[in-house]
N, C-alpha and C positions, 0 to 999 in steps of 0.2 A: 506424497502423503497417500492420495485416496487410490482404489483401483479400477473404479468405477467412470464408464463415459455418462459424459453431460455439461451441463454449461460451465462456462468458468466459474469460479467460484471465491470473490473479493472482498476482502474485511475492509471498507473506510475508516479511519479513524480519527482520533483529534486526540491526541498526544499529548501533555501538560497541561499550565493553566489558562492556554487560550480560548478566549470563549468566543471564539467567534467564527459561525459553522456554516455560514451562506453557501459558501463555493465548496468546502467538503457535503453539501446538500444536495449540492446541483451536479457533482461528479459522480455521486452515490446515481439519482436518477439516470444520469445520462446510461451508467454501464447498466444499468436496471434496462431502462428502454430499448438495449444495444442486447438484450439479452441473455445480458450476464445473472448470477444470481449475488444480491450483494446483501453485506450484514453492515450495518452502521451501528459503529458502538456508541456512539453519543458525544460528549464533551468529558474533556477533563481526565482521559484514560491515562492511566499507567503502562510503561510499554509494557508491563507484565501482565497486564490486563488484555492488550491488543494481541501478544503473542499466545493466549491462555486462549483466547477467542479463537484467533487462526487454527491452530493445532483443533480444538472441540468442534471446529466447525467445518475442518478438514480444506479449509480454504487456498487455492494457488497462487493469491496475489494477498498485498495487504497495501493499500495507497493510505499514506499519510499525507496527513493538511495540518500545516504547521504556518502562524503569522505573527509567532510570539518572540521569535530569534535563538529559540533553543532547539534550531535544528537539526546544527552538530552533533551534539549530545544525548536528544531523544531519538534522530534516525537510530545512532548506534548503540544504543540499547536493548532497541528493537533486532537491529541483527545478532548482538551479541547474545542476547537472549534465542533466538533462532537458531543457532547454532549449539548454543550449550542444549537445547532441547530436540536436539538433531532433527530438526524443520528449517536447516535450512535452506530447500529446495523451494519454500517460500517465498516468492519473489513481493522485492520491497520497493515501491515506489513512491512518490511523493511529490508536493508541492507547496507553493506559497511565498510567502515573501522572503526568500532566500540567494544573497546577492552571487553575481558570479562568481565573484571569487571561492565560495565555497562548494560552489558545485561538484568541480574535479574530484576533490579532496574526499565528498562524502561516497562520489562512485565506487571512488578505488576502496573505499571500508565495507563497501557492496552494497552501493541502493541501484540499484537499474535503470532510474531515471529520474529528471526530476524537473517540474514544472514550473514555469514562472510563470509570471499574470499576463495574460494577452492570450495562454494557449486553449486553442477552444477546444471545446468539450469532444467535436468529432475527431481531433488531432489525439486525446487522449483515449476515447475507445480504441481508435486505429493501434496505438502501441499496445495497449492491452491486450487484443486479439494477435497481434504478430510477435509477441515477444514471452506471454504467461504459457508455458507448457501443460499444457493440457492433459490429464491421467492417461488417458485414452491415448497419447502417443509419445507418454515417456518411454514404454515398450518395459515397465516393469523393474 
């Protein structure tokens, strides 16, 4: 997306109709603190919403928090949508209550990573920092 060096640059967001935003609150903070620069869309977004944000806000990650069970379905919307809007160097990660069995499954459709409960907040900057490509050294 952007060509400009500076912090990363992360949309949180909360995907369908789960309303419940404690831990996409406390991940937002953490990569805030961590020194990222982060946008939290709120509750209740539409992935067209979360990808409309990305792209306007030139963001190089987008972490979803998902604890409704329509993981499957909203990750890949989100990518599919990334793609058809050719963003998708966007990198999409996530978390929540999503059992292992569908973890694999959602990688290989292109999420990058994906969080279950127990991971602490310093485990998820650390990936953030070593895995979102940064403008400044995609090299254009």
């Amino acid at each position: 997306m952007g060509v400009a060096a500076g912090p990363i640059r992360v949309v949180v967001a909360k995907p369908g109709l789960d309303g419940h935003d404690r831990g996409a609150k406390v991940i937002a903070r953490a990569l805030r603190d961590a020194g990222m620069e982060v946008i939290y869309t709120g509750l209740h977004q539409t992935p067209e919403q979360i990808v409309d944000t990305a792209i306007q806000e030139d963001a190089d990650a987008i972490g979803l928090s998902i604890l409704s069970g329509a993981h499957n379905t909203l990750f890949a919307a989100v990518i599919d949508l990334l793609r058809e809007r050719d963003a998708a160097d966007i990198l999409v990660f996530g978390g929540g209550i999503i059992p292992e069995a569908d973890i694999a499954p959602l990688k290989e459709k292109g999420v990058a990573e994906i969080f279950t409960p127990g991971a602490t907040t310093q485990s998820i900057v650390d990936w953030v920092r070593a895995n979102v490509q940064q403008p400044a050294a995609s090299g254009g």
